[in-house]
C-alpha positions in Angstrom: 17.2 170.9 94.9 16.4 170.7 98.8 19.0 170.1 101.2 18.3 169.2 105.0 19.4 167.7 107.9 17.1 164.9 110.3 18.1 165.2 113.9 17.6 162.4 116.2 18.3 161.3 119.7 17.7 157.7 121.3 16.3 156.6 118.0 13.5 160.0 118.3 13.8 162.7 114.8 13.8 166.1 117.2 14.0 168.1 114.0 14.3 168.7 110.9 16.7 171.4 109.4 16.9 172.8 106.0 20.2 173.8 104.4 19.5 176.8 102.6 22.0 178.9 103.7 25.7 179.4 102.3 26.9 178.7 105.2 25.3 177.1 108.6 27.2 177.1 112.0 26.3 174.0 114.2 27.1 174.2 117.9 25.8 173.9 121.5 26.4 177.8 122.2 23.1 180.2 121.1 24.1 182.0 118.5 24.8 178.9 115.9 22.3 178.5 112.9 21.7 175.1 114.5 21.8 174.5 118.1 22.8 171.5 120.0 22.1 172.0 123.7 24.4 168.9 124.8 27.6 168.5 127.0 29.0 166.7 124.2 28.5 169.3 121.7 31.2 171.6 121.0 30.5 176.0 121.4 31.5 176.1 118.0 31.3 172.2 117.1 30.7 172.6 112.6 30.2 174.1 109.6 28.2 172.9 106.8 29.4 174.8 103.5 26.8 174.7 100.3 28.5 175.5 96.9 25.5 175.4 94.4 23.6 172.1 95.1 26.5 170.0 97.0 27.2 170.1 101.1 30.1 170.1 102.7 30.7 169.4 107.1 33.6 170.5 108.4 34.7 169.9 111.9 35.6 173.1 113.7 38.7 171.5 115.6 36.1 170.2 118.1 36.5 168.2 121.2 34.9 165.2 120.8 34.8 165.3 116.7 32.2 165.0 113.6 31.7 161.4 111.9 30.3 160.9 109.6 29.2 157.1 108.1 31.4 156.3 111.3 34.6 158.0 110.3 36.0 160.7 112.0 36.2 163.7 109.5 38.1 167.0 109.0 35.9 168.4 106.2 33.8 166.6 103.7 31.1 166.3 101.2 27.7 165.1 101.8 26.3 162.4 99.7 22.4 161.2 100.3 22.1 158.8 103.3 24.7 160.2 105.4 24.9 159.6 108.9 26.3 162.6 111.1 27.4 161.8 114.4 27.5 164.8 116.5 27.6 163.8 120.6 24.8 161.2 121.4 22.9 163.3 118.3 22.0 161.1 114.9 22.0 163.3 111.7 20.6 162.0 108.6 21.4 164.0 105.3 18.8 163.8 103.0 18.9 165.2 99.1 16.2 165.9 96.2 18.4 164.8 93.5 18.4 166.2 90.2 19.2 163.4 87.0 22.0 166.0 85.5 23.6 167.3 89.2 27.4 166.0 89.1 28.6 165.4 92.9 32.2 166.6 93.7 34.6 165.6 96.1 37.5 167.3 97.9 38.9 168.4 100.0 42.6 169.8 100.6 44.2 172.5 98.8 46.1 170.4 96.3 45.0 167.4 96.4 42.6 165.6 94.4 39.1 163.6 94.5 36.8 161.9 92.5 33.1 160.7 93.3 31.4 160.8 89.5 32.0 158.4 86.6 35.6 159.4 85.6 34.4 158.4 81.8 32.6 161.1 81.2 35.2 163.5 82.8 37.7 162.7 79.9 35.3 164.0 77.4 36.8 167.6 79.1 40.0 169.0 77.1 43.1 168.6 79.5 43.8 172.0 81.5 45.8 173.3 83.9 46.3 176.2 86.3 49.6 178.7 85.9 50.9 180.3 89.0 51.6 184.0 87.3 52.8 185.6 91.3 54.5 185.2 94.8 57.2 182.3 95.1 55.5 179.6 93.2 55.2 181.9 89.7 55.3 179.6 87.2 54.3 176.6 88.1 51.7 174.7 86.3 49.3 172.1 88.2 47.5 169.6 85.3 44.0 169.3 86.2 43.9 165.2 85.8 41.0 164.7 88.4 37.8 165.3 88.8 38.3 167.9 91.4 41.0 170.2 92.8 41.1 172.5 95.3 43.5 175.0 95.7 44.1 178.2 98.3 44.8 178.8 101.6 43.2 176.4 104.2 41.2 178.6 107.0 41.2 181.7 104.4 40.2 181.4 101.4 39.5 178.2 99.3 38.1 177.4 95.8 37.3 174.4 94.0 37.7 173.6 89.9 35.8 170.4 88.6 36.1 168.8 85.8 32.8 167.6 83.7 32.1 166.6 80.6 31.4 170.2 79.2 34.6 171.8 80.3 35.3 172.9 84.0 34.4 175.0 86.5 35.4 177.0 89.5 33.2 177.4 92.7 34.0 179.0 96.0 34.5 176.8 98.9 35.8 178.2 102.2 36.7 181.9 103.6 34.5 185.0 104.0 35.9 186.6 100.8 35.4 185.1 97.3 37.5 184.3 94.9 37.5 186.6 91.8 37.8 185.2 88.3 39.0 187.9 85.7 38.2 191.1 88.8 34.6 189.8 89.5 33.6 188.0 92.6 32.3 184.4 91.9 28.8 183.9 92.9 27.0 181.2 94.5 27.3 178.8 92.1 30.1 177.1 90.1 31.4 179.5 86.9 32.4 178.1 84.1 36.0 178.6 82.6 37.4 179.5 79.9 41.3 179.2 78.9 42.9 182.3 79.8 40.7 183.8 82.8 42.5 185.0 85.7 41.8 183.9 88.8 42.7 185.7 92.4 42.7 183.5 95.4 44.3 183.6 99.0 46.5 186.8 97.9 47.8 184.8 94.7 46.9 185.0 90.8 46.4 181.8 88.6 45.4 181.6 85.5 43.4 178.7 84.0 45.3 177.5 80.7 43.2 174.6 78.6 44.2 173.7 74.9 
C-alpha cells in the first residue's frame, strides 16, 4: 500500500509527498521531513505517524492549528480523500487500498473509536487488559470497541484493535516501543494472545481473553 500527501496552493499541486516513513515531521523550519516555507506554518507545525498501512496527523500544539475535512484536530487518523489544512496550504491524502486492510480509529489513551463494520468485530472473543503494577494494579479495562489506546500521552502510546480474527497491538506514539512479552513490537500490528505481557509508559498489562 502507498501512502502520500498532494500539496497545493491557490488551487496549484506544488508537490507530491510520499509517506514511507514511521514517522514524518511537517513544519516551516529546515530540518522537517516536509517543509512548508510559510508565515503561517508553524517551526514544528505536525506529525504524521504510520502504524502498518494506516496514518495518523497530529498537531504539534501549533499556532494557527491542523484541520482536517474543516475540523480543527489534536491527532487523528487519515482516511482516503482527506483534506489537510495547514496555513493557506491544501493537502490531499491519497491511499492504494487493499480489499482485506481494516482502518482504525483512536485516539486518546482510554478512550475508544470505531471506523470499521462493528459486525465483524464481534466475531472476536471478548478480552480485556489487567493492570498487574503501579497504583492502578488490578484493574481490568474490557476491550468492547473496535480500538483502544492506552499509555502515556507525549511518551509512549500503543493501540489494541479488535478484528474479526482476534486482536492486535501496534505502537502509536513515543520514541520507545512497547514490548509485548520483553520484545520490542515492530512496525506493524502483533497479534495477541491471552496471557502476553505487555510494558508500556513504565507500566505492565497483561492481555486476558477467554
Amino acid at each position: 500500500m502507498m501512502n502520500k500527501l498532494v500539496i497545493s496552493l491557490d488551487g496549484m499541486v506544488v508537490r507530491e509527498v510520499p509517506i514511507a516513513n514511521e514517522r514524518t515531521a511537517l513544519g516551516r523550519r529546515p530540518y522537517n521531513d516536509i517543509v512548508i516555507d510559510n508565515l503561517a506554518v508553524s517551526g514544528e507545525h505536525a506529525l504524521l505517524h504510520r502504524v502498518g498501512n494506516d496514518v495518523y496527523i497530529e498537531d504539534l500544539n501549533s499556532t494557527n492549528g491542523t484541520y482536517v475535512n474543516g475540523k480543527a484536530i489534536k491527532k487523528q487518523l487519515l482516511v482516503e480523500g482527506d483534506n489537510i489544512d495547514i496555513g493557506k496550504y491544501k493537502i490531499r491524502f491519497l491511499q492504494e487500498d487493499s480489499p482485506d486492510h481494516e482502518r482504525t480509529a483512536i485516539l486518546r489513551p482510554g478512550s475508544f473509536a470505531s471506523s470499521f463494520d462493528p459486525a465483524a468485530a464481534e466475531h472476536a472473543v471478548p478480552a480485556a487488559i489487567k493492570v498487574l503494577t503501579g497504583l492502578a494494579a488490578g484493574r481490568e479495562l474490557v476491550l468492547t470497541k473496535a480500538v483502544t489506546t492506552f499509555g502515556k500521552p507525549g511518551a509512549q502510546v500503543a493501540a489494541i484493535s479488535k478484528r474479526p480474527g482476534g486482536y492486535a497491538i501496534a505502537h502509536l506514539e513515543g520514541d520507545e516501543r512497547p514490548l509485548v512479552n520483553g520484545i520490542p513490537l515492530s512496525g506493524e500490528a502483533l497479534p495477541l494472545k491471552s496471557g502476553d505481557l505487555i510494558d508500556l509508559a513504565g507500566a505492565r498489562v497483561q492481555f486476558i481473553q477467554a
